[in-house]
Every structure is written in C-alpha cells, then in structure tokens.
N, C-alpha and C positions, 0 to 999 in steps of 0.2 A: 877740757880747754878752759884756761881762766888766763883773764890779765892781771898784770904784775905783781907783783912780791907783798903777799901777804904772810908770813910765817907765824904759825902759832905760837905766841909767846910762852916764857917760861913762867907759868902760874904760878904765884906763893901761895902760900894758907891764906884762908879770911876763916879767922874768930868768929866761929858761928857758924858756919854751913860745912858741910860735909855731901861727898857725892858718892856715885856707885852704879855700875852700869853690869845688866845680864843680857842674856840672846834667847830670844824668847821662839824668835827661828818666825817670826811674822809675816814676812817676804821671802827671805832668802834664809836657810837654815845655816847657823854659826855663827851669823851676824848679828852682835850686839846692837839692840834695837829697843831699850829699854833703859829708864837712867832713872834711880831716884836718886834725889835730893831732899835733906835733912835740914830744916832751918833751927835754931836755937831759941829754945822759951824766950819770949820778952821780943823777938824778931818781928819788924812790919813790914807791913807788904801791898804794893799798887800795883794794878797790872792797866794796859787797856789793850784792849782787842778789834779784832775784825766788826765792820758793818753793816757785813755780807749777812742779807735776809736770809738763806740757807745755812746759817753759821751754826758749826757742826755742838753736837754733846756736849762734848768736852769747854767747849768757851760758854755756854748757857751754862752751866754746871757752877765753873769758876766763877762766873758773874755773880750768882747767887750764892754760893762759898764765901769769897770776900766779901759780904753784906754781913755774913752771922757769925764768923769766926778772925783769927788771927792762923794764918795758917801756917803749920809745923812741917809739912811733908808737899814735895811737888812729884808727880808720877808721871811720867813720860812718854810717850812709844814713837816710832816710826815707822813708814809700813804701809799703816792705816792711817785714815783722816777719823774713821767712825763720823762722817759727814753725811746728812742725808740719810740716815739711819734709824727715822722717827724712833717712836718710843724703846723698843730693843734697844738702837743706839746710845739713849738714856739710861736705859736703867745697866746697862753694860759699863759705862762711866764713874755711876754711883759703884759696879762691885768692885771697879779698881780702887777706888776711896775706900772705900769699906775694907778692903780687903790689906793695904796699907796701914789704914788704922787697924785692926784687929792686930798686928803684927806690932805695932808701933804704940799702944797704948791709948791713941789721940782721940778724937772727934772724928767721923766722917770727913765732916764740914772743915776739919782742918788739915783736909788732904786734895788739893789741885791736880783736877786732870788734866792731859795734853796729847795730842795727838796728830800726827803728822803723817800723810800718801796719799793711798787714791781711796776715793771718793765714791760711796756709794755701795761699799760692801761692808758686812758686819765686822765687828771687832773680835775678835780670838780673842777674848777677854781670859779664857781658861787658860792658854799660853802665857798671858802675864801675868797672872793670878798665880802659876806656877814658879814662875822663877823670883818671885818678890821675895822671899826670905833670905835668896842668897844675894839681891843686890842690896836686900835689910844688912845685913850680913857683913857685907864689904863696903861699908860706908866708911868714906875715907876723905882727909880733907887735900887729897893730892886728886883728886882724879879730875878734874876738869877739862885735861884734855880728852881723857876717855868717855866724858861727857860728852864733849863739843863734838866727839864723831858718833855717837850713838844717834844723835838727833838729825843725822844726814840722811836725806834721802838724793836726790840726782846733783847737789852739793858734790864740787870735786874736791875741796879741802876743808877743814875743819876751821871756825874763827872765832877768836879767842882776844881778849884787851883784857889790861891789865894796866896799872899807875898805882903811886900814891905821893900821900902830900905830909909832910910836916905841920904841927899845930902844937905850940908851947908845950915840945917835948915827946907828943903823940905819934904816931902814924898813922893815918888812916888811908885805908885800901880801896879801891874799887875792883874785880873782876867781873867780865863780863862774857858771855858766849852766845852763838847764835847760830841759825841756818835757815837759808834757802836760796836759790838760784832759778829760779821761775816762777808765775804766777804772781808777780812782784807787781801790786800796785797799791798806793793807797784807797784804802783805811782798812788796812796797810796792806802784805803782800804774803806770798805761803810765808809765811817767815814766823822764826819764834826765839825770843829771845830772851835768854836769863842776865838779869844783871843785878849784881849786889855791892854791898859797904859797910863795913863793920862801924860807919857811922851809925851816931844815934841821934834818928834825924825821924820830927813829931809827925806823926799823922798825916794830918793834914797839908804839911810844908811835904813829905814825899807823894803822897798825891800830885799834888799842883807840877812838881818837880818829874815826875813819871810822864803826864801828860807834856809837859812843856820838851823833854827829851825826846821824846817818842815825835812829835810834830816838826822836831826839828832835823830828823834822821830819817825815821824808816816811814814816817808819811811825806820825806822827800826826795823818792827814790821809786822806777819804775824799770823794769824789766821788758813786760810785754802787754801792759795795761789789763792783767785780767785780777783782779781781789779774790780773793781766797775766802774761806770758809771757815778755818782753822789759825788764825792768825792773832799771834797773843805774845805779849812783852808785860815780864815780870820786873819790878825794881823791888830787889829784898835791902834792910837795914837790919843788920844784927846787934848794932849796940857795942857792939864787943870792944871797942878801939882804945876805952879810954879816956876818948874827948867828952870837951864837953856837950851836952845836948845841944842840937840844932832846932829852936824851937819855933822860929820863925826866919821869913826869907827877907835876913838880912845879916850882915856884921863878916867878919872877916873870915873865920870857918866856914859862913854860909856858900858864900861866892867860892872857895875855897873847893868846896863839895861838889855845889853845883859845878862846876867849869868841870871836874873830873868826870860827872855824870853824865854830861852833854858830850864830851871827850867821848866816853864809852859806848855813848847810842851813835856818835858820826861815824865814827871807824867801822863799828861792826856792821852800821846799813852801808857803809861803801866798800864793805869786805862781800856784801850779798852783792853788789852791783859788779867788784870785780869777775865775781864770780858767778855770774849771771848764764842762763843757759846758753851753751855755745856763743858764748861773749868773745871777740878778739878785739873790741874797744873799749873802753871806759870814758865815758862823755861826761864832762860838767858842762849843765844847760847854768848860767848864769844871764838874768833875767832882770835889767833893770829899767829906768825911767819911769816905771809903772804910777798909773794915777791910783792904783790900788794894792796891794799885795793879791788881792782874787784876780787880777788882771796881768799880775805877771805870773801866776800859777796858769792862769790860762794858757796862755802864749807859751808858757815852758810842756806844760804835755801835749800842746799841738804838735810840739818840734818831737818831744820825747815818744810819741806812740807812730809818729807816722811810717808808716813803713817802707815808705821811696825812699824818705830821711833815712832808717837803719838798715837798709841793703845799699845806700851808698855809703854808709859808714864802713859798712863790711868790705865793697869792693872797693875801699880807700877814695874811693871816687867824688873830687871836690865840686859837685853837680850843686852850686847854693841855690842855683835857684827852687828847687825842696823845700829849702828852707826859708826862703819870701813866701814860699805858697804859702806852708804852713803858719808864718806869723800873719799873714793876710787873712786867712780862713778860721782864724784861732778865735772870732768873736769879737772883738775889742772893738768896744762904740764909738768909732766918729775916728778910729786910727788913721792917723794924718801918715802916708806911707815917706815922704818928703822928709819925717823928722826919724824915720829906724835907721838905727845905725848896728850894724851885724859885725862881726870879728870872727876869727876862724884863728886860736888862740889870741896873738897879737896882731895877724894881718887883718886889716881893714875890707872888708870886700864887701859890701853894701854900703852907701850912704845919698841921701838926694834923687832918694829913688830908683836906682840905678845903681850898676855896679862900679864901684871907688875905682877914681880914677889911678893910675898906676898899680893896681890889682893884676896881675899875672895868673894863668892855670898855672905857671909851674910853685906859686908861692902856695896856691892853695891844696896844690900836691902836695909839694914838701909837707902841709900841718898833718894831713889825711892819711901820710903813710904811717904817722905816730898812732903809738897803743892807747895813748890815754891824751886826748883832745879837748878843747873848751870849746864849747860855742856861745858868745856872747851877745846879749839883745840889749838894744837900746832901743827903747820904746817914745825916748822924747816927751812925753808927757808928765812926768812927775817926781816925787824921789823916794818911792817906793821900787822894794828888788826881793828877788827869791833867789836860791840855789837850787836845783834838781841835778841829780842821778841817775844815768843811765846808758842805757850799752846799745849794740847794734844790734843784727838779726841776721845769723848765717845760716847756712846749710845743716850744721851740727844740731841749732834749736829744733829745726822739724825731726829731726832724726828723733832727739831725746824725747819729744813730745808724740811723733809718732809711733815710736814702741815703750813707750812709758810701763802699760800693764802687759806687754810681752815679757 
C-alpha cells in the first residue's frame, strides 16, 4: 500500500560511480540483498547519520571511515540492521570492508558499511563475503534501479530522482536513491540514502551542503515517531561533469547545484513518506506564525505523531478537534489559542478559538476523503514556519510491524 505516483525514473550514467547488486539469500533466498557501489578516484563524500545511542556497526564504522579516508567503495545489505550487535557486530562490519577492499585494491577505510532490518541478530557476514566478487564483477553504471530495490526492506517500491542542469556548455547530473517506509523519525528514520553529482564540489562546501539537504528532507519527515539505529544519507561528488569547481557557497553553479541537491533530498524523503507503512494518506503539516522555527517543529510533531490525529486521517474522518488538542498540548509558551488559525487544505476550520464560522462537516469531509492532504497552522505569534511529512496509521502498519520477523 503506498500513496500516489511515485515511479522510478529513467536513470542516466553519472561519471563516476558505478553499481552492482547480488543475493546473498539474508532474509529470503533469491532476493538480491546486497548492492555495491564504485566511487571514482578523486570522488568526495559527506554522509550524516542517525542519533540513535544504540546506533548499529555499520554507522560507527562510517563515522570513523570518513575521518581517515576518502572513500572508494559503499557495501550494502538488507535483511540485517547488524544493530545491537556489540562487538561481533563490529568487527563483522570491518570484514565486509576488508573483504571489498581485498577485492578492490583499496583501504579498508575506504570502504562504507550499510546495513538495513531487524535488529538484534548477527550479521551473515560469510553470506556477503560470499557473493562480493560477483557484485565486484558486475559493476555497472546502469544499475541504479537494481540498486534502489536491493536496499528495500518492507519499502513497497523502489525511489529513485534524477535532474540535471546546464553550466556554460556542461551538464551536470544529480542521481539519487533511497529506502524506507517505517521507523521514520528524525534524526532521521530507518532510511538510507545514496545520492550523488558528477559535480566538483570542495569539501567542505558538500559538507555544509549534505547537512543543509538532509535537515531540510529526511529530518523533516515522520512516519511513526520511532529513530532508527541504522539511518545514514551519503552525498557523493565525483568531479567528472566538466564544470567548473564549486569551491565555495556561492556564485551561479553554486545555487545551480545546491537547488538540484536539495531537489533530490525532498523528493526522495517524500517518496519515504508516500510510501510509509500501510500509508493511504500523505499529509503536509505546514506550520507557520512560529516565534521560533523549534516552536513550529514542535507543534508540527505534536499534530504528526499523535495517533487520534493518524487514525482519523485513515478513517478520512474530519474530527479537528485532534488537532486543537494537539497544537494545545504541543508546549508552546504562553500560546494565545485566540490567535491559531488551522486550515484543512484551503478550508478554514479553526480561528478565534473556536471553530470558523461557515465551516461545514461536509467541507471538512470533502478535504479528508483526499489521498494527499495539508494541514495548515497558524500559530499567530511570529514569522517563523516549518514544513513536515507525514502519513496516517492504518490496520496495514500493525500488520507489517506485527509480523515483521515472521
């Protein structure tokens, strides 16, 4: 079950990376469940990750990876989180690296782990140790879609972006791919995301540019309010395009780049939100008047976790008062409730305390029977605003979440 029309695009080459996915048979035998990823000498790379104090191997690993190297190779699985795994789970991480590099000529250090499932059990590490030579093997700079579904775990379609832009003569590409459909909260959510640019864009300008995408996407998007353990967003620069270097954030390539980059972190966190477990809504929480930007993030996950809020969204049912609770109970110091003004896309249905006059159940039906709904805050206090993502809570989620390791 997923809301609206996300279809994987048609991916061109990016200069530079190359991909390649085997079945290493982790969860379910036959299912490709393993994907490497080739970056090209002279390639840079920012990632940021999960928060989560339990934060599995594999993102401790990376963290310290990208401290001592430039990395060449990214190694994948699904399956497995290898989360929770003390030190086994460690050095099981390290023989994926190792065991890529020995294959690949590199550093250890310049090989990133990843790991995506449940939680809590060792990693088959001999299962993907195994098949690495033939995904070394078929490295190819077409596979991204067979990328984007390696990386799936209860994910019911694959998501994939893709653009590029003209630059005196140049082209320069972004692609991008991602997964996950639960567990979806910031900082950030099961989610993992590859995204790159045959831009040649300095160090420290895709740092800044990594984190700035990532806060504006997939740390503004929720599911079912739980963080993950295993949650990691790669931003690769292969260099390859042509253009000129992007060596600081500014000038007309810059903005050029960035817009495409931030492009490719929104879509693919609102391609996780469509496709969020057992999702039949797609909510924008837009969140303004805020005397803060922390204070309309507040008020927007009050609305986004509560769960009266996303079992009326599922039974289309236009119940706002949910949703007064919720911006009531959200925190907010000294909220004057006289000056919220609430929306349910375009209709007005709160203001003055009280629900807007010429407000109808049947208008607020009509918004609620739609797949993909706004809920708009006016907080009256300031001119500060946020955007959030996020879906309802049906029967489907328990199921998926209920038989998960069945």
């Amino acid at each position: 079950m997923a809301v609206g029309e996300y279809p994987f695009p048609s991916m061109p080459p990016l200069a530079g990376i190359k991909l390649a996915t085997a079945s290493a048979g982790i969860k379910k035998p036959g299912r490709q469940d393993v994907v490497l990823i080739e970056l090209a000498a002279g390639t840079r790379s920012a990632g940021v990750f999960t928060r989560n104090a339990f934060c599995a191997a594999p993102v401790t690993l990376c963290r310290e990876y990208l401290k001592q190297a430039s990395p060449r190779y990214l190694v994948i699985n699904s399956g497995n989180a290898n989360a929770c795994t003390g030190e086994r789970g460690r050095r099981d991480a390290i023989a994926t690296s190792e065991a890529v590099a020995q294959l690949s000529g590199v550093q250890a250090a310049q090989v990133l782990p990843f790991s995506t499932g449940v939680i809590g059990e060792p990693l088959p590490v001999n299962k993907i140790v195994n098949v690495l030579p033939q995904a070394h093997a078929g490295l190819s700079e077409a596979n991204w879609e067979a990328a984007a579904k390696a990386i799936m775990t209860t994910d019911t379609r694959p998501k994939g972006y893709t653009a590029s832009v003209e630059h005196q003569g140049k082209t320069i590409t972004v692609n991008g791919i991602a997964k996950g459909a639960g567990m979806i909260k910031p900082n950030m959510g099961t989610m993992l995301a590859y995204i790159a640019t045959d831009a040649d864009i300095a160090q420290p300008v895709l740092d800044d540019l990594c984190k700035e995408a990532a806060n504006r996407s997939f740390n503004r998007i929720t599911i079912d309010g739980d963080t993950s353990t295993n949650d990691s967003c790669i931003l690769m620069a292969t260099g390859q395009s042509g253009a000129e270097a992007i060596t600081e954030a500014s000038g007309d390539l810059y903005e050029k780049v960035r817009g495409l980059i931030i492009d490719a972190h929104e879509y693919l966190a609102k391609c996780i939100v469509a496709d969020g477990e057992g999702a039949t809504k797609f909510v924008t929480l837009a969140v303004s008047g805020g005397a803060s930007q922390d204070e309309c993030l507040q008020v927007g996950y009050a609305v986004a976790h509560s769960p009266l809020i996303k079992t009326a969204l599922f039974a289309s049912d236009p119940n706002w008062g949910r949703i007064v609770a919720a911006v009531g109970y959200a925190g907010v110091p000294a909220l004057d409730a006289n000056k919220v003004r609430i929306h349910l896309n375009d209709t007005l249905i709160v203001e003055e305390g009280g629900r807007a006059e010429g407000y109808t159940e049947e208008q607020g039906q009509a918004v609620m029977d739609q797949a993909e709904i706004t809920i708009r805050i006016d907080l009256g206090r300031g001119g500060c605003a946020e955007t959030l993502w996020t879906t309802d809570l049906s029967h489907e989620y328990v199921r998926i979440n209920a038989d998960y390791r069945s």
